[in-house]
C-alpha positions as CSV (number, residue, x, y, z in Angstrom):
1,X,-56.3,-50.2,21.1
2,X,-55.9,-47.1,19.0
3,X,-52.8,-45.2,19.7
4,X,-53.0,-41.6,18.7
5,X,-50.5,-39.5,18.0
6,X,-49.8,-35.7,18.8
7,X,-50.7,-34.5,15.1
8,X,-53.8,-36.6,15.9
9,X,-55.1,-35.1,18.9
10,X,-54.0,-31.8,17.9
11,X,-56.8,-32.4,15.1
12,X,-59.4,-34.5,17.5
13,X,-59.0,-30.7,19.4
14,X,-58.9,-28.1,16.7
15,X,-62.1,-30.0,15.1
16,X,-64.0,-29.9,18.5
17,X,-63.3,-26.4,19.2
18,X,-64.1,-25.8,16.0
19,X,-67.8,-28.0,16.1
20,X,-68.7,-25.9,19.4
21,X,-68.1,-22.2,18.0
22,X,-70.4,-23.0,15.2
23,X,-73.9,-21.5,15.4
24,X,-76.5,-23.5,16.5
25,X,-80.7,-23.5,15.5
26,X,-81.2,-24.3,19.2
27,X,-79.3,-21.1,20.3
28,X,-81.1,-19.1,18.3
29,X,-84.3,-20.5,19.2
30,X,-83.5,-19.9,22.6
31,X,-82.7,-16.7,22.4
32,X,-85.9,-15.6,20.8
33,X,-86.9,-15.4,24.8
34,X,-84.5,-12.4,25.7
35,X,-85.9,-10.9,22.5
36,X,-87.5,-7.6,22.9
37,X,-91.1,-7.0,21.8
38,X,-90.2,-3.0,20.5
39,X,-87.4,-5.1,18.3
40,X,-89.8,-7.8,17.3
41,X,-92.1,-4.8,16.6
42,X,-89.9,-3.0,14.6
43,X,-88.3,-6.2,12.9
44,X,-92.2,-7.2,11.7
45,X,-93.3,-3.9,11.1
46,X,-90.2,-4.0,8.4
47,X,-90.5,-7.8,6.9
48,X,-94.1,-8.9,7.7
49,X,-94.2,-12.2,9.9
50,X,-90.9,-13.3,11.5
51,X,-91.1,-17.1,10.8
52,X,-88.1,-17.8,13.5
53,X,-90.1,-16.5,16.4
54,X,-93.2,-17.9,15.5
55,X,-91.7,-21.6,15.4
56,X,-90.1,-20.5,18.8
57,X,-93.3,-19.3,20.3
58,X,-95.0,-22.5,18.8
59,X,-92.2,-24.7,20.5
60,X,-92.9,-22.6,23.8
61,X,-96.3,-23.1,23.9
62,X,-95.7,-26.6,23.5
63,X,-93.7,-26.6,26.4
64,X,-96.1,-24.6,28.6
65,X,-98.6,-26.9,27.8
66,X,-96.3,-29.9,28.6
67,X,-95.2,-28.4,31.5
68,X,-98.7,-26.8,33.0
69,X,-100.7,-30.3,31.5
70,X,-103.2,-27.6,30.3
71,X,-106.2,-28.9,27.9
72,X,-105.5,-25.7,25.3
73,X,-106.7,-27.9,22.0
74,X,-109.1,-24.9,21.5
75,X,-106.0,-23.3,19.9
76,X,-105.4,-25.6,17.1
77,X,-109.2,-26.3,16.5
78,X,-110.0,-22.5,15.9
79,X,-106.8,-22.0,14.7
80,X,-106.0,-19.5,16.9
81,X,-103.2,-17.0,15.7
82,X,-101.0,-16.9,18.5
83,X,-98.0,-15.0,17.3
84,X,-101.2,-12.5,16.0
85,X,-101.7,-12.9,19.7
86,X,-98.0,-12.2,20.4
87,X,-97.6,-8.6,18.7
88,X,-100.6,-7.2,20.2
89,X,-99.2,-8.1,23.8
90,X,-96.3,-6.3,22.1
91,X,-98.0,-3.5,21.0
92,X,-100.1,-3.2,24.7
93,X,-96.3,-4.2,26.5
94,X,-93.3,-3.2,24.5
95,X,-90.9,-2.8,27.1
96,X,-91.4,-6.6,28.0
97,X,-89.1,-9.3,26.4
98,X,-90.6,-12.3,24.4
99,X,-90.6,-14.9,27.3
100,X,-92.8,-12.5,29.3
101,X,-95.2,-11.4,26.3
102,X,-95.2,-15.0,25.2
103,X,-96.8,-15.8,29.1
104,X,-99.3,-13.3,28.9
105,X,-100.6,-14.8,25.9
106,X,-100.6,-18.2,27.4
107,X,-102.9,-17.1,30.4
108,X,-105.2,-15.3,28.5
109,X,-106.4,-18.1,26.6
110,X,-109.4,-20.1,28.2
């Protein structure tokens, strides 16, 4: 049995605070969904494609698809452009956050 000191569990402690306050990929992922389309809008219209909400609108749809058990390979065999997809439900909806745009996309394909 390991007996830890005070100095060691005032480490173990410090060093787990310290783990959780650090930024995680996940959390930012995540919060693609509370995104805004007039920000996304603005922030593509500045830098051209925004390559951290297309990998979380590709991991969405995943999920969706998962989720719904919908038969939607039509999308990767005509290579279907879904964050193209995304902006123009932007552009039609920009008052509407990412999550909700991201749905209306979902449903409109066949």
């Amino acid at each position: 049995m390991v007996v830890l000191g005070i100095m060691d569990k005032l480490i173990i402690v410090l060093l787990s605070s310290w783990l959780f306050t650090l930024p995680v990929h996940s959390q930012t992922m995540f919060g693609e969904a509370n995104t805004r389309c007039i920000d996304l809008l603005e922030e593509n219209k500045q830098s051209g494609k925004v390559n951290r909400v297309e990998n979380w609108l590709q991991g969405y749809f995943s999920g969706r698809i998962r989720e719904t058990q919908r038969n939607l390979i039509i999308v990767n065999d005509l290579n279907i452009p879904i964050y193209d997809l995304l902006i123009k439900a932007c552009q039609k909806e920009p008052m509407l956050d990412l999550h909700n745009a991201a749905d209306v996309v979902y449903f409109e394909i066949p």
